[in-house]
N, C-alpha and C positions, 0 to 999 in steps of 0.2 A: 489266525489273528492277522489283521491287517493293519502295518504300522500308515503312521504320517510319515514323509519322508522327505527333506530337505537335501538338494544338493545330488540328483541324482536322476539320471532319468530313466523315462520310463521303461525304453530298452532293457535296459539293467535285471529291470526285476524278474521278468519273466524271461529272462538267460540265466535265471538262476545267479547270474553276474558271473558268471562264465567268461565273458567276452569284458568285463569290465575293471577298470583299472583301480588301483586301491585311493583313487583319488574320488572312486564316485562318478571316473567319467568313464566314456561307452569306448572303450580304447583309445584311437585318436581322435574317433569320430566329434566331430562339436556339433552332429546336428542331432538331436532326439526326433527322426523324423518317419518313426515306424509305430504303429498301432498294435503292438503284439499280445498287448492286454494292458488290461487297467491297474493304476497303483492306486492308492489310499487317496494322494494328494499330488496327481502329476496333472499338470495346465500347461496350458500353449507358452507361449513366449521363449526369450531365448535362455532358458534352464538350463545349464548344463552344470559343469565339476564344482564350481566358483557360485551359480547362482541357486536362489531357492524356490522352490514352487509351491504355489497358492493349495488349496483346498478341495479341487475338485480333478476328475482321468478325464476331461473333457477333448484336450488338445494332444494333435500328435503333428508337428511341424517340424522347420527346421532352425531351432534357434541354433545360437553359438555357445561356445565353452572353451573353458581352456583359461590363459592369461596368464599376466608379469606384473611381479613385484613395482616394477619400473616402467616399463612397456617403453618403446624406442618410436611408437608410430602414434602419427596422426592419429585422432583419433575416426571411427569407421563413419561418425556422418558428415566428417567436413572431405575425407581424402578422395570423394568420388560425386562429379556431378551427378550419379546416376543413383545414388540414395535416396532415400527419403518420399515425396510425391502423398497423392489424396490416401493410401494406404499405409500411411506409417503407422506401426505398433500393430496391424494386423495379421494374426496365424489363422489357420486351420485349426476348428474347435468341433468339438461333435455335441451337435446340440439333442438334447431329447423333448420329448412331450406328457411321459407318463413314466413311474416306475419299472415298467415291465419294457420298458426303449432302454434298461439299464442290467437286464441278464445278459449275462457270457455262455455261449452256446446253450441256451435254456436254460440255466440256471442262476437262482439267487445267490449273486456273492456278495451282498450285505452292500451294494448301492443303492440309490435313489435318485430320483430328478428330481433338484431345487434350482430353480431358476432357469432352468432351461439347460443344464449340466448336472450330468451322473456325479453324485458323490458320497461318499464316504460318512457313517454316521460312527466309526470306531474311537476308540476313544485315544492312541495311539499308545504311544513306548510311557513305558515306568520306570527301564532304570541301562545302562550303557549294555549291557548285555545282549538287549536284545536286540541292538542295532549293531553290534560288533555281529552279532551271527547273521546280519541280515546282510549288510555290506561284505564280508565272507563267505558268501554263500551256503552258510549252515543250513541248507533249508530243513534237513531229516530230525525231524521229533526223535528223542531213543529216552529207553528205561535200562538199556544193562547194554554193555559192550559186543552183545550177540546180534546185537542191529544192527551196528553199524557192518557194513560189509568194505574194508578196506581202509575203514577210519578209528577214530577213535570215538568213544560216546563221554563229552564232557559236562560241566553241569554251567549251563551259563547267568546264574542268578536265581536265587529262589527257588530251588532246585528242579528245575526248569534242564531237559539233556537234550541236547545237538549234535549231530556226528560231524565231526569235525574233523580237516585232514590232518596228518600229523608229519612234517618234516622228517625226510628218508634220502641215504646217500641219493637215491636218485629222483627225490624229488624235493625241490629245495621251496621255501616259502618265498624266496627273490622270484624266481619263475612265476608264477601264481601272482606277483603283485601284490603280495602280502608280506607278512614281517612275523619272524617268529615271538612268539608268549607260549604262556604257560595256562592252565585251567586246571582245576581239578575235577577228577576222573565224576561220573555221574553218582558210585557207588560210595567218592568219597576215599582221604587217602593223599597221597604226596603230588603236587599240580606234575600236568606231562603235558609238551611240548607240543604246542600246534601251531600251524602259521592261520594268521585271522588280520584282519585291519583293525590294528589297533588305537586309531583316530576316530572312528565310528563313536559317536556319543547319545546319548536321550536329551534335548533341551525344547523344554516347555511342550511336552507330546509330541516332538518330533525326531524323527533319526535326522543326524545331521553327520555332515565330515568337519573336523579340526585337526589340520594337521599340526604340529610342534617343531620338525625339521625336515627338510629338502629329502631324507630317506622314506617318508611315508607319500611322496609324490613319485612315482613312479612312470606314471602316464608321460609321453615323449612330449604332447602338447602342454603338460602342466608340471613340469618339472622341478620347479619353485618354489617353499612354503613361505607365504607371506605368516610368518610369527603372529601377527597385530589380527590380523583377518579370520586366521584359520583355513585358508583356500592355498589350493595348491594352483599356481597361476605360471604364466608364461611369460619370457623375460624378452625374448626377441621374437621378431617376423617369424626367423627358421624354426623356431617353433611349431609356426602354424602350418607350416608349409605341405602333411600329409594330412589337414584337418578337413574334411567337406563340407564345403557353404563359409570358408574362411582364409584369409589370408596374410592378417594381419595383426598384428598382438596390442591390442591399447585398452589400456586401465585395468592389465592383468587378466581381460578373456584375449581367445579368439577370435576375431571378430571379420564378418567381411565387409569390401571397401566398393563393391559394384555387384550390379545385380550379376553380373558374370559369373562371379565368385555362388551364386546360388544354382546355377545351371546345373542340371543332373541331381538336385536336392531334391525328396520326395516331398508333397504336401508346399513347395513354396516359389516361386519366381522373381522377388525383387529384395534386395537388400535396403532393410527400415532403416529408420535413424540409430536406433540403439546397436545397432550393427551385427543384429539377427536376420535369417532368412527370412521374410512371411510371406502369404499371400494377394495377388492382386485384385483375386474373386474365387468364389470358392470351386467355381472349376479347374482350379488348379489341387483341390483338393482328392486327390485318384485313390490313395492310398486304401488299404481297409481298415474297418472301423473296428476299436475294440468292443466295441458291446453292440448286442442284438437288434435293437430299434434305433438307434443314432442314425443321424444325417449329417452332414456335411456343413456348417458356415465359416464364412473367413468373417473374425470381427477381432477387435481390440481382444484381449485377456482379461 
């Protein structure tokens, strides 16, 4: 099943979120700027921990992520004469032409082209569960405790089973960037202890993240939980200071302040007004492409 997914990029999904912080963002990185496969609902723009994405896997660029409650900086299109110019608000989008420009290595994984981007006809999330397993990295289906191989097999709603890891002297849920809870077992029976991200929610068919306090922000760049938002955001500059494609913390992202700060970004060369990486033409678009007939354009999102 393929969720919608808010607040998350595309990296994430297919790292299993391995590599990704319980905030939803891609560790420190603030850029989503790899093609490693399609999500439900991941687009260009600058999407990262704090933002949300539209409706279609078209885009793989380099926005920004991260931010502050407060933020201490200018914000990223006034702090650098070298912002903004005839490409502002443009990423790296993968455009298609026919349904069959929308398989992943030959196969139907339930896209299509409308409008000239692959997307998603799924209907998304029904209920917090399946976005706590999804931002967790539950990815394993199970029916009984013999599946899981070095987990546990819990029931995440509906009786619906997930192998879940479960906090051990020597592996703790802070490591992991998660937080211990509790599930009850698949077979049913007394809840047992697993570590999961438990700000992961379902709102209006989308997984989304809501944090509630500063302990479900883990990420170095987003270490903050704006209460009022729900975004785990960033309070100062040092914050951003391991972020690529960012330097600067205003209006609670990451954000960069010259195209400088975009060098060594895949998919993008100039820092837009919004204070994300994009593109200045789509030759700057190298990267590979998540689905099978896509091409390349730099346009608006």
């Amino acid at each position: 099943m393929n969720l919608r997914i808010r607040n998350l990029p595309l990296i994430c999904l297919f790292g299993l979120l391995a590599a990704c912080g319980d905030d939803g963002s891609a560790a420190t990185d603030a850029t989503s700027s790899t093609s490693a496969g399609p999500s439900s609902t991941s687009e260009a723009g600058s999407t990262g921990s704090t933002g949300s994405t539209g409706g279609d896997a078209s885009a793989t660029d380099g926005g920004s992520s991260g931010g502050s409650s407060g933020g201490d900086s200018a914000s990223a299109s006034s702090s650098s004469g070298e912002t903004g110019g005839p490409f502002d608000g443009a990423h790296c989008q993968e455009a298609c032409e026919n349904d069959d420009d929308c398989a992943v290595n030959g196969l139907d994984v339930g896209f299509s082209c409308v409008d000239k981007r692959c997307q998603s006809g799924d209907s998304g999330c029904t209920y917090n569960g399946e976005c706590v397993a999804l931002y967790s990295g539950w990815a394993v289906q199970c029916a009984s405790q013999d599946q899981c191989v070095g987990q546990v097999c819990v029931d995440i709603g509906g009786g619906e089973g997930r192998c879940a890891t479960a906090p051990t002297d020597l592996v703790k849920c802070e490591a992991l960037l998660l937080q211990e809870t509790t599930y009850p077992p698949i077979e049913g029976g007394d809840p047992i202890a697993v570590c999961a991200q438990t700000a992961a929610i379902c709102e209006d068919g989308s997984c989304a993240f809501a944090c509630s306090d500063d302990a479900q922000c883990t990420s170095p760049s987003a270490p903050v939980c704006n209460t009022e938002s729900g975004d785990c955001e960033c309070a100062t500059d040092d914050h951003c200071a391991d972020v690529p494609g960012a330097s600067i913390c205003s209006a609670g992202q990451c954000r960069c302040a010259s195209d400088a700060d975009c060098e060594g970004v895949d998919n993008a060369d100039v820092c837009l007004e919004d204070g994300s990486c994009g593109c200045s033409s789509a030759d700057v678009c190298t990267s590979g492409t998540a689905f099978d007939g896509t091409s390349y354009v730099c346009e608006p999102a």
